[in-house]
C-alpha positions in Angstrom: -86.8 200.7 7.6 -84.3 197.6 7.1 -85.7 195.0 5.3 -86.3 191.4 7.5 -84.7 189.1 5.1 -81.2 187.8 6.4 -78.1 189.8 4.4 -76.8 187.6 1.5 -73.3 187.1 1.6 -73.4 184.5 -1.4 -70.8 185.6 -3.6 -69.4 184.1 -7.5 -66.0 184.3 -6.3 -63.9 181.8 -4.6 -64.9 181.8 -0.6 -61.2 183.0 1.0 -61.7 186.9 -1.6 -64.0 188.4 0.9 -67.1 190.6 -1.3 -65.4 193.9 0.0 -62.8 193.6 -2.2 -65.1 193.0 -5.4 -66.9 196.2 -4.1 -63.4 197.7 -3.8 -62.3 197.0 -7.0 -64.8 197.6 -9.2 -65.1 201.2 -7.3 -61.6 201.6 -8.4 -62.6 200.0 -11.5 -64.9 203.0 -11.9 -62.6 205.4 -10.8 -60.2 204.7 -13.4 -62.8 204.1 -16.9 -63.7 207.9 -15.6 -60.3 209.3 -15.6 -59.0 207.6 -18.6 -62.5 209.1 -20.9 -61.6 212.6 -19.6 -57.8 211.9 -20.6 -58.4 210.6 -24.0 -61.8 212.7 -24.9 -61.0 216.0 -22.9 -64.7 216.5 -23.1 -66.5 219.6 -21.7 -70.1 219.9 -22.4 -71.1 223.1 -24.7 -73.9 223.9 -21.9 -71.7 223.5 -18.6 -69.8 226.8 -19.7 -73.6 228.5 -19.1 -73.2 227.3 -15.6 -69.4 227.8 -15.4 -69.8 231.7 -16.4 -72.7 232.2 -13.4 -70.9 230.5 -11.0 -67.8 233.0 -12.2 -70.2 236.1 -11.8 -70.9 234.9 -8.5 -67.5 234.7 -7.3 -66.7 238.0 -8.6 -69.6 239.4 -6.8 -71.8 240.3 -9.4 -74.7 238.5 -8.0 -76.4 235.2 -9.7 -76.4 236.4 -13.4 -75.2 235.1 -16.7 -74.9 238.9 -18.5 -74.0 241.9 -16.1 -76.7 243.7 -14.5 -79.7 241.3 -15.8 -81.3 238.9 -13.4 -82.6 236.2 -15.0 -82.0 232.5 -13.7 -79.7 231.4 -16.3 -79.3 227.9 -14.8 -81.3 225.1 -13.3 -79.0 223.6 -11.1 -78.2 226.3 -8.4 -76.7 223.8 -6.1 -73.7 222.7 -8.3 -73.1 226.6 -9.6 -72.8 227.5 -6.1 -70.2 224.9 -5.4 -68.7 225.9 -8.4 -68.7 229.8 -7.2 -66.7 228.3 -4.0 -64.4 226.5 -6.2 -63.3 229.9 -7.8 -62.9 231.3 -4.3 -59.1 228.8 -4.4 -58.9 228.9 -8.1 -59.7 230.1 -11.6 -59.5 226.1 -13.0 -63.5 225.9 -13.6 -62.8 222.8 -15.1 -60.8 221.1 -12.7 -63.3 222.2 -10.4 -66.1 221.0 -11.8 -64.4 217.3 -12.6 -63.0 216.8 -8.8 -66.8 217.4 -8.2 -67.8 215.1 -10.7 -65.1 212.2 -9.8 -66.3 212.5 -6.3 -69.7 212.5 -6.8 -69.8 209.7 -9.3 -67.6 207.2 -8.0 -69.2 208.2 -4.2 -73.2 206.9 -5.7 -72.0 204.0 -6.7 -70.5 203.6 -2.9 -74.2 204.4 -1.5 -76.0 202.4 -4.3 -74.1 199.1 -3.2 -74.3 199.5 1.0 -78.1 200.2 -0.1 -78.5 197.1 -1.8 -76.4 195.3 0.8 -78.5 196.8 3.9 -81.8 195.4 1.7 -80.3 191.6 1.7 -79.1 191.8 -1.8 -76.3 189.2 -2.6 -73.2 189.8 -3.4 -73.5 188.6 -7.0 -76.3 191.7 -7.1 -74.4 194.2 -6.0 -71.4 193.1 -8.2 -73.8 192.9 -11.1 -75.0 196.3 -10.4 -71.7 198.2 -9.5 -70.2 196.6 -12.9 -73.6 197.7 -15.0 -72.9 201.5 -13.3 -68.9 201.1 -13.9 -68.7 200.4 -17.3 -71.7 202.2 -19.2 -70.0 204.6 -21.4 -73.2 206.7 -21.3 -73.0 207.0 -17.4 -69.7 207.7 -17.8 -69.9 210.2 -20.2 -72.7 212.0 -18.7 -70.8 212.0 -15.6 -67.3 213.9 -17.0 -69.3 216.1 -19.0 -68.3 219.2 -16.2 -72.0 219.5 -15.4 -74.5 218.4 -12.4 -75.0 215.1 -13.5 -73.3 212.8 -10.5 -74.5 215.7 -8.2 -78.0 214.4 -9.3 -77.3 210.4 -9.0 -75.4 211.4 -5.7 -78.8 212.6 -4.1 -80.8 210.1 -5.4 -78.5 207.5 -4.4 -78.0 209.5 -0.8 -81.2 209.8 -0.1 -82.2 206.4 -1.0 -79.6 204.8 1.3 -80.8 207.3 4.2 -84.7 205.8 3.7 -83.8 202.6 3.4 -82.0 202.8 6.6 -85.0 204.2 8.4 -83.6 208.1 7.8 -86.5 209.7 7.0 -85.6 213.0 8.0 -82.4 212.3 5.5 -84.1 211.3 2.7 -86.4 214.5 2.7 -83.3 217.1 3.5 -81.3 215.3 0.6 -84.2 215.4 -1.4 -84.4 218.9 -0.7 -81.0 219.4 -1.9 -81.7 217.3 -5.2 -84.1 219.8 -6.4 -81.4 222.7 -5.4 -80.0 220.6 -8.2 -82.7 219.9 -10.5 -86.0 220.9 -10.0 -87.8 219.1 -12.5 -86.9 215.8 -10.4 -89.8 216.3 -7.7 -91.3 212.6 -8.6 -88.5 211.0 -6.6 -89.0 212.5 -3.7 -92.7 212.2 -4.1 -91.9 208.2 -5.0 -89.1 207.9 -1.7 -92.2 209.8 0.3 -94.9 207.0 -0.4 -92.6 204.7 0.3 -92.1 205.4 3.2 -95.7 205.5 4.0 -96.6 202.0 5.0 -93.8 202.8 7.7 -96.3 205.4 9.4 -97.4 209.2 8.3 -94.9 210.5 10.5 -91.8 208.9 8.3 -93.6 210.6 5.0 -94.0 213.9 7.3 -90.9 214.0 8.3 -89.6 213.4 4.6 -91.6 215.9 3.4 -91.2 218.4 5.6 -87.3 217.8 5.7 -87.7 218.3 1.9 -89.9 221.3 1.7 -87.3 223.7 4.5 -84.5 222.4 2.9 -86.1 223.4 -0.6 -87.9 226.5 0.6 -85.0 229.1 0.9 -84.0 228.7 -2.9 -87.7 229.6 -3.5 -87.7 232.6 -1.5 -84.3 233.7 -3.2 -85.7 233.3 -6.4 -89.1 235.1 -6.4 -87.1 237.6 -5.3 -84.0 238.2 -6.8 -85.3 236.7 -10.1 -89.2 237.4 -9.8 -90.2 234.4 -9.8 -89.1 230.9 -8.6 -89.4 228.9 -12.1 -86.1 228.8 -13.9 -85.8 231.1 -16.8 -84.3 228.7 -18.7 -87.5 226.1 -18.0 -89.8 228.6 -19.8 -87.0 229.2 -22.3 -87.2 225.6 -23.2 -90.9 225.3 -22.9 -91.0 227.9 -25.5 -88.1 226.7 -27.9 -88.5 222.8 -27.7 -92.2 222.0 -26.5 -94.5 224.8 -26.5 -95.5 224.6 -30.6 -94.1 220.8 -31.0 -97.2 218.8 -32.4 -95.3 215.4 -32.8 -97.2 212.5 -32.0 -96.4 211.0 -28.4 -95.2 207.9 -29.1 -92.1 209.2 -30.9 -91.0 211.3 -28.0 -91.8 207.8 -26.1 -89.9 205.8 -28.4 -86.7 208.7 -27.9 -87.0 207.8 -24.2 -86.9 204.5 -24.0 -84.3 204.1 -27.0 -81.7 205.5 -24.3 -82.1 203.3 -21.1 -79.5 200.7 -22.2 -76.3 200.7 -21.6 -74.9 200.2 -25.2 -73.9 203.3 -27.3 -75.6 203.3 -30.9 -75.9 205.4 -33.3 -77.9 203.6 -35.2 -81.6 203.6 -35.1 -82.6 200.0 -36.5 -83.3 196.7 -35.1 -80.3 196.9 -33.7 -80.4 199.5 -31.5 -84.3 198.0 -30.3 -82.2 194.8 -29.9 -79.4 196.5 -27.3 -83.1 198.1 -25.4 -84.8 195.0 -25.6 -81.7 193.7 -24.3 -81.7 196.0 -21.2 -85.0 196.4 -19.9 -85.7 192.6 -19.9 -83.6 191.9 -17.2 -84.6 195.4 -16.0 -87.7 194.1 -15.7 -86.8 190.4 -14.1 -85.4 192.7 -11.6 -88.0 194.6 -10.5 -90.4 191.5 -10.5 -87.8 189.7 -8.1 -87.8 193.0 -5.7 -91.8 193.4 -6.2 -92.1 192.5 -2.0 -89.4 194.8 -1.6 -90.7 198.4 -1.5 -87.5 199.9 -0.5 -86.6 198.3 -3.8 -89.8 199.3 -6.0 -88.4 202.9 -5.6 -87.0 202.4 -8.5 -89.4 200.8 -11.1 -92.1 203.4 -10.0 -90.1 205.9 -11.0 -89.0 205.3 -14.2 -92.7 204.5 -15.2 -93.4 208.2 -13.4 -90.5 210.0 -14.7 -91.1 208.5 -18.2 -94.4 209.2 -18.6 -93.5 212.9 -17.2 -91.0 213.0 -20.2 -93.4 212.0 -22.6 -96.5 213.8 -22.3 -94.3 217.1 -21.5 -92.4 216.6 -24.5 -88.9 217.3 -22.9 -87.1 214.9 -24.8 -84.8 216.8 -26.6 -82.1 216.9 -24.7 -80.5 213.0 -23.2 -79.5 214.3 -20.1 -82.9 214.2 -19.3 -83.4 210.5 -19.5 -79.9 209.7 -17.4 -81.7 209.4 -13.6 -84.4 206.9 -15.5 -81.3 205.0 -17.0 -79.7 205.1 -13.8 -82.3 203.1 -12.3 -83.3 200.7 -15.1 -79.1 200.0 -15.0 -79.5 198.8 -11.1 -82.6 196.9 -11.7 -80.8 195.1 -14.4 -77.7 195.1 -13.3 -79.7 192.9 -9.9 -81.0 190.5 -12.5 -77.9 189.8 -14.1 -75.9 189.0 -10.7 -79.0 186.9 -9.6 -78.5 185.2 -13.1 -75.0 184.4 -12.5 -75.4 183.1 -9.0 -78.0 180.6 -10.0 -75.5 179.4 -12.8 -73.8 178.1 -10.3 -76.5 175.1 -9.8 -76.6 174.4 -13.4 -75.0 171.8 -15.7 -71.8 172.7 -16.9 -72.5 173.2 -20.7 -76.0 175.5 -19.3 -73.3 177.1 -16.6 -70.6 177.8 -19.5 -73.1 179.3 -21.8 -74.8 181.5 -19.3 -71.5 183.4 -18.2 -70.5 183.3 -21.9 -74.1 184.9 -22.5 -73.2 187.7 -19.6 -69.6 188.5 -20.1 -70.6 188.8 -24.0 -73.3 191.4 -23.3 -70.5 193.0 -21.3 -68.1 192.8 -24.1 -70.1 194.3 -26.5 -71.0 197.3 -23.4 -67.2 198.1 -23.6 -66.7 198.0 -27.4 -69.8 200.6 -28.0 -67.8 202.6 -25.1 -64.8 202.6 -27.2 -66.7 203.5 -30.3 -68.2 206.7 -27.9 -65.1 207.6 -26.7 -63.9 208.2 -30.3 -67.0 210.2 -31.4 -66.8 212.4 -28.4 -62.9 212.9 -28.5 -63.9 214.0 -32.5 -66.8 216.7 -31.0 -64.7 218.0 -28.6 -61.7 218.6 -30.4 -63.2 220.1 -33.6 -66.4 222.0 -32.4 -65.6 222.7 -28.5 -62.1 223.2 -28.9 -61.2 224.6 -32.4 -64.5 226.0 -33.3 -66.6 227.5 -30.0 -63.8 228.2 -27.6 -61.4 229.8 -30.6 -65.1 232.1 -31.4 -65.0 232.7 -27.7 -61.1 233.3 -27.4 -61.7 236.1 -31.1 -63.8 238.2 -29.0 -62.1 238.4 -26.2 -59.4 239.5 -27.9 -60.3 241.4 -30.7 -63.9 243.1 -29.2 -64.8 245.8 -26.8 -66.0 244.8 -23.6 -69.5 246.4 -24.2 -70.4 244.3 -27.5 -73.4 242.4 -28.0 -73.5 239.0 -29.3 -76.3 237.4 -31.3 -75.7 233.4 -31.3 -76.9 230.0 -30.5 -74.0 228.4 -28.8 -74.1 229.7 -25.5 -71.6 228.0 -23.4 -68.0 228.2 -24.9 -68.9 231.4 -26.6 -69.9 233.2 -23.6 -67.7 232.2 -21.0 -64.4 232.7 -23.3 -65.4 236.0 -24.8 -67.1 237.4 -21.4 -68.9 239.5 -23.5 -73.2 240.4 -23.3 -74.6 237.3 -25.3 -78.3 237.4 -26.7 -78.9 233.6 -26.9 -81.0 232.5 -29.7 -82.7 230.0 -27.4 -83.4 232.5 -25.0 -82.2 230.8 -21.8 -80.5 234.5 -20.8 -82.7 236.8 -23.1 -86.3 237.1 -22.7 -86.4 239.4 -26.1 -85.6 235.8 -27.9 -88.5 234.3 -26.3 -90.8 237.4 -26.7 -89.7 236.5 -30.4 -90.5 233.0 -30.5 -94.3 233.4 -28.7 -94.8 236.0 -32.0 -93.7 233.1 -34.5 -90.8 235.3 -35.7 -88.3 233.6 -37.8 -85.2 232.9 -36.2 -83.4 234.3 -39.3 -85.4 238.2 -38.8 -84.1 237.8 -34.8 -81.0 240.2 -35.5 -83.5 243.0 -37.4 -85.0 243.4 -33.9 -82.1 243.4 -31.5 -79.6 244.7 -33.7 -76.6 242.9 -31.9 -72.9 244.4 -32.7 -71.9 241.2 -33.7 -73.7 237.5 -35.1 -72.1 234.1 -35.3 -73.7 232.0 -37.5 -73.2 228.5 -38.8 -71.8 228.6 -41.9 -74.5 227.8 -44.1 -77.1 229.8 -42.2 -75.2 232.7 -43.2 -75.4 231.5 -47.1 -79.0 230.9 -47.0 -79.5 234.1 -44.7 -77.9 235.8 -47.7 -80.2 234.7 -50.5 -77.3 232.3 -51.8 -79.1 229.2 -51.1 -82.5 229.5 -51.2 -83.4 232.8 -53.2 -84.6 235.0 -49.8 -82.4 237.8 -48.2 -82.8 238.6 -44.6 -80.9 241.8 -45.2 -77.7 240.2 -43.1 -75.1 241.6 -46.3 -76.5 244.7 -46.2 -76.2 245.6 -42.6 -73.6 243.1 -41.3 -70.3 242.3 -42.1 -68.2 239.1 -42.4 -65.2 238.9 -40.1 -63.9 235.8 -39.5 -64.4 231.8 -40.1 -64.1 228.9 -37.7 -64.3 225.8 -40.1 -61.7 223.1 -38.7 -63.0 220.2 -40.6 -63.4 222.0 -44.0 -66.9 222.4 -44.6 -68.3 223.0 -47.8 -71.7 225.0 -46.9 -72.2 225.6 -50.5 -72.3 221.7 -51.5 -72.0 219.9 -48.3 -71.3 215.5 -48.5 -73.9 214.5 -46.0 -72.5 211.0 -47.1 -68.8 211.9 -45.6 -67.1 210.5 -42.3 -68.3 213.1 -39.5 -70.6 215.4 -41.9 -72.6 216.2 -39.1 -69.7 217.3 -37.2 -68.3 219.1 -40.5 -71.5 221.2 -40.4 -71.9 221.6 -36.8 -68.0 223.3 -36.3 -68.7 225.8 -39.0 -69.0 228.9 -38.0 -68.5 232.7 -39.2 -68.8 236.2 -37.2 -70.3 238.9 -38.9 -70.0 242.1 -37.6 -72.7 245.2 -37.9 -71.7 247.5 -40.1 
């Protein structure tokens, strides 16, 4: 399913460097930006540690559960906890397992992303363009050192891709298969990869499908009957948490979406940051207009438009990782644009030349300074809230609690896997009471008066405003619960808080107490 136009090998560099060692180097390139975030940042995401403690359960046959003796699908991304079961089968380094996987993964998409490009014709100036976009993105790269299934997902999607577009059907649908092992709630590429494959013949979208479907089937079989049903707990979880009573007009969750598919980090949500998107998904879009007779290439417009709209009008916007496989593609698309850009430069006056470079290896710049500028912000999370705040809660009951104990918090990850204690989740990913709860409207402050937990962690100024102190209405937590211990690294003031500090939102958010029942 090769394309007919003739292979570019126009490259921006001087004739006698052959383009394999741009493709070398920038792979190196990418290799290195990934290792040097995870040595300054250290950063584990909170929610990896759910996925971490399943995939330890498993190892330690106990079967595919988050708390002892309760089946419920904790995690949506069986695939990666299963490699990560195997990974405790040689050692008891989680996270060194689940970075290897990550390092691999990552740096191996970007790989299959550029032969793909290069098997479509695409110049070398593209492909640089592209593998430079993907290199240097600090969200990419943060979303893919972040211990989770991430560059599992891009791997897949940039697998199966490659195996289509070199006439693989059967490939693309058993990769495909394995993507949703991974994620389930990416079935559009598949269906997108399937109907492009159709003006090929049915029998390439058969085969696709069909490779996808067995490959797909035997985690649905395991989990209608181990679990009861083959939808991720966690999905209905979510549903009932984020989406279920969320009335907000669509064009915010919309405007959420599309704020993230550029590669600059901002914080701020002004003209600016529209600016940095505008700045993006123009040459995006030049991209996918110069691949329009290209439907190997379309792949990846269609989706974003399909995975975008699925993001909107389901509301599931509350979490970025969500929005990383649509900023994934948008990257490539522009990242194609921009190479194009600088290869036609080449034809152009020198003053037009010199200020069309400047205009590329600016926008470039200003990519790596907002990277910088993430790298500190995440390096600040991790050490205060992951490290000194959730893991040292985690760490306490381990230590200082029985191994039958219940746990009422919000912060699953650290928490759990530290204390390896039975945690009722206040999301309800691994405790259908919580979502019972929710479907009744009952406060999340009144969750403790129904399951009567040993122990609560609360942030610190929950637990003043649970207490009356703060807005006049006891739950009752004083008189049935006791204060054990504080977590509060970055000296938070729950009493009179300065939102206008440095880092007051990190302040807050690595506050914690444990109160124990009484």
């Amino acid at each position: 399913m090769a394309s007919n136009r003739p292979e570019a090998n126009s490259s921006t560099a001087p004739r006698h460097v052959p383009a394999g060692f741009w493709v070398g180097a920038l792979l190196i390139l990418a290799l290195i930006l990934r290792l040097a975030w995870l040595a300054y940042t250290g950063y584990v995401e909170e929610d990896a540690f759910i996925t971490f403690r399943i995939a330890r359960q498993i190892a330690g046959g106990n079967g595919f559960v988050y708390n002892l003796g309760q089946r419920i699908d904790g995690t949506t991304t069986p695939l990666f906890t299963l490699l990560l079961a195997g990974w405790f089968r040689f050692s008891g380094n989680v996270v060194l397992g689940a970075r290897t996987l990550d390092l691999a993964f990552g740096v191996g998409s970007l790989l299959l992303v550029q032969q793909t490009l290069k098997h479509l014709g695409r110049s070398t100036a593209e492909q640089v363009g592209v593998l430079v976009l993907l290199a240097v993105s600090s969200k990419l790269v943060n979303m893919e050192t972040q211990g989770m299934e991430m560059p599992l997902v891009l791997f897949l999607m940039a697998a199966s891709w490659h195996a289509l577009a070199r006439g693989r059907a059967g490939w693309a649908g058993l990769l495909s298969g394995l993507l949703l092992w991974t994620r389930m709630d990416l079935f559009l590429w598949p269906l997108v990869l399937a109907a492009a494959a159709a003006p090929a013949g049915w029998r390439s979208t058969a085969r696709l499908a069909l490779a996808a479907g067995v490959t797909f089937l035997p985690w649905i079989l395991f989990s209608t009957v181990y679990f009861g049903s083959p939808i991720p707990f966690t999905i209905t979880a979510k549903w009932v948490a984020y989406i279920q009573f969320d009335r907000s007009p669509l064009i915010n969750h919309f405007s959420t979406v599309v704020g993230y598919l550029s590669p600059f980090y901002s914080l701020i949500r002004d003209w600016r940051s529209s600016l940095l998107v505008f700045l993006t998904l123009v040459p995006a879009a030049a991209g996918a207009v110069r691949a329009r007779r290209e439907r190997l290439l379309m792949i990846l417009p269609a989706f974003v438009l399909l995975e975008v709209a699925r993001l909107v009008l389901t509301r599931a916007t509350f979490a970025s990782r969500y929005f990383v496989p649509s900023l994934w593609a948008v990257l490539i698309l522009a990242g194609m644009a921009i190479g194009n850009l600088w290869k036609v430069s080449r034809t152009k006056p020198a003053v037009e030349k010199g200020c069309l470079r400047a205009a590329i290896l600016l926008a470039l710049l200003a990519v790596v300074l907002s990277g910088l500028a993430q790298a500190g912000d995440v390096r600040l999370a991790q050490t205060y809230r992951n490290r000194q705040a959730l893991q040292a809660i985690g760490v306490w009951f381990h230590q200082q609690t029985a191994p039958g104990v219940t746990v009422e918090l919000e912060p699953l990850g650290y928490i759990g896997y530290y204390a390896d204690r039975t945690m009722l989740d206040e999301v309800g990913l691994v405790t259908p009471a919580i979502v019972a709860l929710k479907l009744r409207r009952s406060p999340a402050d009144a969750y403790f008066s129904y399951l009567n937990p040993d122990y609560l962690v609360l942030h610190c100024d929950d637990a003043l405003r649970m207490q009356g102190q703060l807005t006049g209405r006891d739950t009752g937590l004083a008189a049935a619960y006791l204060r054990r211990e504080q977590f509060n690294p970055l000296n938070f003031n729950p009493s009179n808080p300065d939102t206008a500090a440095p880092h007051a939102g990190l302040a807050r958010n690595s506050c914690y107490e444990i109160w124990q029942r009484k």
